[in-house]
Structures are given as structure tokens and as C-alpha cells.
C-alpha positions as CSV (number, residue, x, y, z in Angstrom):
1,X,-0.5,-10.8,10.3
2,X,-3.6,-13.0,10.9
3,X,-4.7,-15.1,13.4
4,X,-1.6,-17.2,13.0
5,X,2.0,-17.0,10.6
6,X,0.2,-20.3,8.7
7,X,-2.9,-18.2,7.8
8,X,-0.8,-15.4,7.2
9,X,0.6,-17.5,4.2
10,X,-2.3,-17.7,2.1
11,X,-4.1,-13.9,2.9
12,X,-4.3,-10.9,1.5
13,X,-1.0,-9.6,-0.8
14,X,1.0,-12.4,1.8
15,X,0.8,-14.2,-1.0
16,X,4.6,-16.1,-0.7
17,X,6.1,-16.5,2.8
18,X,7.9,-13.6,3.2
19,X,12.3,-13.8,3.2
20,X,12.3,-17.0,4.6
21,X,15.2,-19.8,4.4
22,X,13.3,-20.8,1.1
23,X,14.6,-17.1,-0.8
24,X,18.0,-16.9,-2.1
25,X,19.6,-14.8,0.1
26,X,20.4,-11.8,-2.0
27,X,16.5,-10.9,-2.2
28,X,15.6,-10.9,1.2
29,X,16.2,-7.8,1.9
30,X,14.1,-6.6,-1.8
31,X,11.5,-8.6,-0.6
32,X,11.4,-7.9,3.2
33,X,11.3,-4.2,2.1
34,X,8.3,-5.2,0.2
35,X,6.5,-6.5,2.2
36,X,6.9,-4.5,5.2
37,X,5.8,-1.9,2.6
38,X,2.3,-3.5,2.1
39,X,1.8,-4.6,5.6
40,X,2.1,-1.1,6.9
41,X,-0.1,0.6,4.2
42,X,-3.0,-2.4,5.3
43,X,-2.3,-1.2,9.0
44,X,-3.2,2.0,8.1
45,X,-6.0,1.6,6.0
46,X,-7.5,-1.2,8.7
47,X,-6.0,-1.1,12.1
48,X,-6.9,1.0,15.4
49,X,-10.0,3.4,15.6
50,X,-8.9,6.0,13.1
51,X,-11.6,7.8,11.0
52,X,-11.7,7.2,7.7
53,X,-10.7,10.4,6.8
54,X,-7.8,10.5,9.0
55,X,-6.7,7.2,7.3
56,X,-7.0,8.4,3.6
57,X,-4.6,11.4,5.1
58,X,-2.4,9.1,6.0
59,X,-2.0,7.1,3.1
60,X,-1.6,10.0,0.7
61,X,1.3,11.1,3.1
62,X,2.8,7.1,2.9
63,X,2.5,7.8,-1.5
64,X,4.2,11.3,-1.1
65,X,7.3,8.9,0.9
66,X,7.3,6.3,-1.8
67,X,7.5,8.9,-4.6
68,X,10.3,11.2,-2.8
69,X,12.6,7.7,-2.4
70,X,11.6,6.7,-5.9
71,X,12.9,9.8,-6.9
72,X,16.1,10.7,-4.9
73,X,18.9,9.4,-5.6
74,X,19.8,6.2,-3.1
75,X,22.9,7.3,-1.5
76,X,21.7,11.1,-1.4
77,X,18.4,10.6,0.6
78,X,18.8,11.5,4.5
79,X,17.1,9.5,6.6
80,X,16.5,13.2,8.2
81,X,14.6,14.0,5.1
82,X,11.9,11.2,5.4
83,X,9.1,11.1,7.6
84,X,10.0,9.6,10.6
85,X,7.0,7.3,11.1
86,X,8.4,5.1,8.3
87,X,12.0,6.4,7.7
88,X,13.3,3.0,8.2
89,X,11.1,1.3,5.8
90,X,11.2,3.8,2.9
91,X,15.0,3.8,3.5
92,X,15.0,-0.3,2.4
93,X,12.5,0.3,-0.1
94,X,14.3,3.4,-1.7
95,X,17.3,0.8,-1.5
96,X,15.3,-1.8,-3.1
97,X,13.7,0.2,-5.9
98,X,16.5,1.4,-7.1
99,X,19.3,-1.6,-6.6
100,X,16.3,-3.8,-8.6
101,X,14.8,-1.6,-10.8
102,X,10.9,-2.3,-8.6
103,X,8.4,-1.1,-11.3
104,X,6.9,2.0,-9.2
105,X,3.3,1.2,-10.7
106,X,2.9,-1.9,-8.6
107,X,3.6,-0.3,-6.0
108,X,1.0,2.4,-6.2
109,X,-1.4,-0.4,-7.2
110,X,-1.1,-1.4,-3.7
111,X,-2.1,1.6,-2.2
112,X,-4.8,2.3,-4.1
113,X,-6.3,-0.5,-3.2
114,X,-5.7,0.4,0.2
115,X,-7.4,3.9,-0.5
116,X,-10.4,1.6,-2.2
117,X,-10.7,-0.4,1.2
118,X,-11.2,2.8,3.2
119,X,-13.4,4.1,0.8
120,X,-15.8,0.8,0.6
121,X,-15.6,0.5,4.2
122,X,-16.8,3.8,4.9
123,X,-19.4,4.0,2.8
124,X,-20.5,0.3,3.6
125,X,-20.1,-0.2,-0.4
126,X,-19.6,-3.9,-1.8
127,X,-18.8,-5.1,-5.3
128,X,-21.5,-5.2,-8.5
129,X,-20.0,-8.2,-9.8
130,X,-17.3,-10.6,-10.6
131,X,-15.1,-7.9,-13.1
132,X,-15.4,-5.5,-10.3
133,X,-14.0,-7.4,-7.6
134,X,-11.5,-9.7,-9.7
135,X,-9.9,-5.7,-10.6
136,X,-9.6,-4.9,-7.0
137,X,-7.6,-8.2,-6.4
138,X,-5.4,-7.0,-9.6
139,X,-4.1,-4.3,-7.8
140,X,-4.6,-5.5,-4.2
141,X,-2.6,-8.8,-4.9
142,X,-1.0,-9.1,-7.9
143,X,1.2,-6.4,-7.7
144,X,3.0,-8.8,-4.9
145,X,3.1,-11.7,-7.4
146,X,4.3,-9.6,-10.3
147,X,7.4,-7.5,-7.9
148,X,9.0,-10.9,-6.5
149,X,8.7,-12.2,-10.2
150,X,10.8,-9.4,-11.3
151,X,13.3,-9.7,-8.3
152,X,13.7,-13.4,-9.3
153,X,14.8,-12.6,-13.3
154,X,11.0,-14.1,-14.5
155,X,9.3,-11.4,-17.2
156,X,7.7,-13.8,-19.5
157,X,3.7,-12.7,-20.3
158,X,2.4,-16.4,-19.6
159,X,4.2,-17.0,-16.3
160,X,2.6,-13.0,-16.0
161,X,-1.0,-13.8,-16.7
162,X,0.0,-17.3,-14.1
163,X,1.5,-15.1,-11.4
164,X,-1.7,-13.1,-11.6
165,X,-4.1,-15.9,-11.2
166,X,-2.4,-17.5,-8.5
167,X,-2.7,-14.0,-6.4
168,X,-5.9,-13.5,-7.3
169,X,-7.1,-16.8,-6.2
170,X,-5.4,-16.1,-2.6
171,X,-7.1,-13.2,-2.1
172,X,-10.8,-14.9,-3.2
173,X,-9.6,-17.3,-0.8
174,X,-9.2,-14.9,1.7
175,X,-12.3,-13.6,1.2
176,X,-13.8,-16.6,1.1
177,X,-12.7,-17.9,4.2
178,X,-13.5,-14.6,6.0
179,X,-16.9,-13.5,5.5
180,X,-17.8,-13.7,9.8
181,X,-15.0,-11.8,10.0
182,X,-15.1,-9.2,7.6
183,X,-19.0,-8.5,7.0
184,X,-19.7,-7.1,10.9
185,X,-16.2,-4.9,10.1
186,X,-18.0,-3.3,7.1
187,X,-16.2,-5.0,3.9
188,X,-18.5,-7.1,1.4
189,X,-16.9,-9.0,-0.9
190,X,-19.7,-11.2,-2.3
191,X,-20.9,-9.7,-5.1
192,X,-24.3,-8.2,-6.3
193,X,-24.1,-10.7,-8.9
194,X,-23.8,-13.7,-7.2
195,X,-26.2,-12.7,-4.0
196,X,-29.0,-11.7,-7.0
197,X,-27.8,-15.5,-8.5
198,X,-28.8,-17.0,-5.4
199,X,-31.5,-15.4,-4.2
200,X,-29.4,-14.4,-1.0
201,X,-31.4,-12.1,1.3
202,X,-29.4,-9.1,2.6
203,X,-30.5,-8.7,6.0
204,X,-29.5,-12.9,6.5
205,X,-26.1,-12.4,5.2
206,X,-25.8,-8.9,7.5
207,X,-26.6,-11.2,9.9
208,X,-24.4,-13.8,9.8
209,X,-27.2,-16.2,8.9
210,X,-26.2,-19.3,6.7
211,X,-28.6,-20.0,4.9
212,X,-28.9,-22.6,2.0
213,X,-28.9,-20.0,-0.6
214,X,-25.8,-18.3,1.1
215,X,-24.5,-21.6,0.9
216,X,-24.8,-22.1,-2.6
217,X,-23.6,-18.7,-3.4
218,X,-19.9,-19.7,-1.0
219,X,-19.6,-22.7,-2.9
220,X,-19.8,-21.4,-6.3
221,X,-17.1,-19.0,-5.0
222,X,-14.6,-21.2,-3.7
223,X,-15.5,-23.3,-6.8
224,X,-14.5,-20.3,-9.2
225,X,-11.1,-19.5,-6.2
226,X,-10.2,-23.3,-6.8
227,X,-10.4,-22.7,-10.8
228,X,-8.1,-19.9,-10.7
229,X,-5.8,-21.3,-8.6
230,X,-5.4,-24.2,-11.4
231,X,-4.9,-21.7,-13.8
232,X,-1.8,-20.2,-12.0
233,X,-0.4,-23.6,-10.7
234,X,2.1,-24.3,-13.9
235,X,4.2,-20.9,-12.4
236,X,5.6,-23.6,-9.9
237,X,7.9,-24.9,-12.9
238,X,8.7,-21.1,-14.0
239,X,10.3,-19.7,-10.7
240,X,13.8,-20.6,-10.4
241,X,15.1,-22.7,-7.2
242,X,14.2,-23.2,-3.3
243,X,11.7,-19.8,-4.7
244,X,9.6,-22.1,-6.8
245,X,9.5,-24.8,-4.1
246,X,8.2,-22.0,-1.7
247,X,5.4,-21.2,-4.1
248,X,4.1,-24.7,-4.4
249,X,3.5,-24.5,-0.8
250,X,1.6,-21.2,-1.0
251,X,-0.3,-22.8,-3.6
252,X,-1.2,-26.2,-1.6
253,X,-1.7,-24.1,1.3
254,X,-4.7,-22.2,-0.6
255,X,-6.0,-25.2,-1.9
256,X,-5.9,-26.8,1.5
257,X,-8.1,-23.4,2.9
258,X,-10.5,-24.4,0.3
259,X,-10.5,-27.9,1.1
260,X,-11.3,-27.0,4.7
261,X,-14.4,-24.6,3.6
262,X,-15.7,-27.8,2.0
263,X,-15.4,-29.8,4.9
264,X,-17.6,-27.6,6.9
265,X,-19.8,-27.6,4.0
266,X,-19.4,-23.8,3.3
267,X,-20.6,-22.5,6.4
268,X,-17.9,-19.9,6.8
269,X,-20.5,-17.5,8.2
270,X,-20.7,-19.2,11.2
271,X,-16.9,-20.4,11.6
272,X,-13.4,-19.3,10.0
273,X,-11.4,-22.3,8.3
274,X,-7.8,-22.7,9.9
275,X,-4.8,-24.8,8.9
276,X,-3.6,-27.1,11.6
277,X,0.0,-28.8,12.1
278,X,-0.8,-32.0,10.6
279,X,-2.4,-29.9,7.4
280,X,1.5,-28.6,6.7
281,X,2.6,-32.5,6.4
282,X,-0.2,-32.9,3.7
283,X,1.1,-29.7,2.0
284,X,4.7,-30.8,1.7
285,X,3.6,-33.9,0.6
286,X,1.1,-32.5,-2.4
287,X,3.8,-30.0,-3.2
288,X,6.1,-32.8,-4.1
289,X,4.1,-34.0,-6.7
290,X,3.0,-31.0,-8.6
């Protein structure tokens, strides 16, 4: 995870706590799988000194395992037959796909965006504009929104298009909240667009350099993350049970990330926002009125 399990809450596909007391008890196991999926594929495509070739190897060989389980039969697959780097984990996935019915797509939708985060980091490559980077977090985050929907029985389009905003907004959060972080590792997620916008110069946001134009340009972003994040908010009153309580807390505790990028007026070039104890009390409290 990141720095911390709190951070690791609102970033990246971590977009609900993951199994925890809050799930009904029958889909922790679905959703541990899940997620145990997508945090090894981002290992792979982020972690250690690996070349980028080397990692784009190793993800297609992590696809070949998810289409061999998806395909097999549950109780004929050997746990010989699977690689035995992950033989564990595709064994609980194979286990959840086919006891739930996961819709496989999602799941590749995560690994390509994987692939895409090798690709853009290799080649130092950012995003041209808001459409471009809003289709990565499609299938970078929403695909984690959309499966736990499906385990929980929720297929309506609306609480969909909600489930998709929410995710989207987490990851823009992320983003957001990571830019001394991510820019000296090689991944630029302020856009073309917006830089052009706001007259940002290159070489200051290369080097970490917060300017007043970079400024601007963070706070129309967190801005537009905030927006979004209202537009998926009503999916709190969709999802049934202790799940729907757990996602009013993921979505106070991405509005509370934002509400701490404010309060050091933007300047997330020079520091990285984190939640403290005393933030979770505010959360709880927020999430009771939503």
C-alpha cells in the first residue's frame, strides 16, 4: 500500500477498504481475491528495478493466468497447472470468477492500465488532455468500483455512471496529492491541456518548482476531483448495508485529501497531504450526515 493503510484508502483502484469488518462476510473472500489481484499486477508494473521490458513480460504472463482460470473449470484447475509465482492468488480469483459470475473485461481493464503505466513511464509520456486521462482512470479504477458493485447484487446504469465517478475522482485525487512523488519517478498526470491553460513552464514543474501558475493549474484540478466526487456521492444510498456505510467513508476520506491540498494552498509539489488520527473522527462524523 502507501505510505500508510489510511492513504491506502483513498489511492489508486484501493478505492473501498478492502474485506474489512464493514463487508458482509460472504464477499470477503470475492473481494480479497480482487484486490490482491490488482495490487500485485501494480507491483509489477511499479515496484523493484525491473526494466520496462521485463515488466511488460511479466504482465502478459499475469493475463495468460487470468485467462487460463477464467477458462478452466473451478474444481478441475491444479494448483500444479498455474504458475507458481501467483498460484495462490489466481486459485481465489478462479474461485471468485466463477462462484460470482466477475465480468472478465474489468478485469483486463486493470491490466491494461497497468501495461499503459509501463508504457508512459518508459517513454516519459504524459496525457494531452482531460478525455485522455479521465479514460485511463476508466479502466485503471473503475473497474474496482464496477466488480464490488456486482458482488453486492447493484447493476442499475445510474448507480453505474455514480460508481464510476466516485473511482475516478480517487484516482484524480491520488494524482493530485502525489505530484512530488510521482513526477521525479517518471509519471505525469497533469495534462497538456491544463499546463498550456496555465502557462506552466516544463522545466519548473520537472523541477518540483511551485510556482503560481502550477498553483492555479492544482487547484483547478482538485476543483474538477471535488466535482466528480459530488457526482458519485448519491451511490452511498444505492449500496446495500455496513457496504454502503464503508463507502461514505471512502468518500469523506477523499474529500478530506482535498480538503488538506487546500489547506497548504495547493503546494503539493513541495509536500504530500496526509490524513491524521483526528481527520478519521471528522470522517465518521461527515459520513453520518450524507
Amino acid at each position: 500500500m502507501n505510505s500508510s493503510s489510511a492513504e491506502a484508502r483513498i489511492g489508486h483502484y484501493e478505492n473501498f477498504p478492502v474485506a474489512s469488518l464493514l463487508c458482509p462476510a460472504s464477499l470477503r473472500k470475492p473481494i480479497a481475491a480482487i484486490y490482491h489481484f490488482a495490487r500485485t499486477a501494480d507491483d509489477l508494473a511499479d515496484e523493484g528495478q525491473a526494466s520496462a521490458q521485463d515488466r511488460l513480460d511479466v504482465l502478459k504472463a499475469y493475463r495468460q493466468q487470468l485467462v487460463r482460470v477464467a477458462q478452466a473449470p473451478c474444481d478441475n484447475l491444479e494448483p500444479n497447472s498455474l504458475d507458481p509465482r501467483w498460484a495462490g492468488l489466481f486459485g481465489a480469483l478462479g474461485q471468485a470468477i466463477h462462484t460470482h459470475g466477475l465480468p472478465l473485461p474489468l478485469l483486463h481493464n486493470l491490466l491494461d492500465a497497468f501495461v499503459q503505466d509501463v508504457e508512459k513511464t518508459r517513454d516519459r509520456a504524459g496525457y494531452a488532455d482531460e478525455a485522455e486521462l479521465r479514460d485511463y482512470c476508466r479502466r485503471s479504477a473503475n473497474p474496482v468500483g464496477r466488480l464490488l458493485l456486482h458482488l453486492y447484487g447493484v447493476s442499475e446504469a445510474e448507480a453505474l455512471q455514480q460508481s464510476d465517478a466516485v473511482c475516478t475522482a480517487l484516482q484524480l485525487i491520488n494524482f493530485w496529492q502525489d505530484p512530488s512523488v510521482d513526477i521525479p519517478r517518471g509519471r505525469f498526470y497533469f495534462t497538456d491541456q491544463a499546463k498550456a491553460a496555465h502557462r506552466v513552464d516544463e522545466a519548473d514543474l520537472l523541477g518540483l518548482r511551485q510556482t503560481p501558475a502550477i498553483t492555479r493549474m492544482v487547484a483547478q484540478c482538485v476543483q474538477q476531483a471535488r466535482t466528480t466526487m459530488a457526482q458519485g456521492a448519491p451511490l452511498v444510498h444505492r449500496v446495500p448495508g455496513r457496504a454502503g456505510w464503508e463507502l461514505r467513508l471512502v468518500v469523506q476520506g477523499g474529500l478530506r485529501i482535498l480538503d488538506k491540498i487546500e489547506a497548504l494552498d495547493y503546494q503539493t509539489l513541495q509536500q504530500r497531504p496526509t490524513l491524521r488520527s483526528w481527520d478519521f473522527a471528522l470522517m465518521v462524523w461527515r459520513a453520518l450526515w450524507m
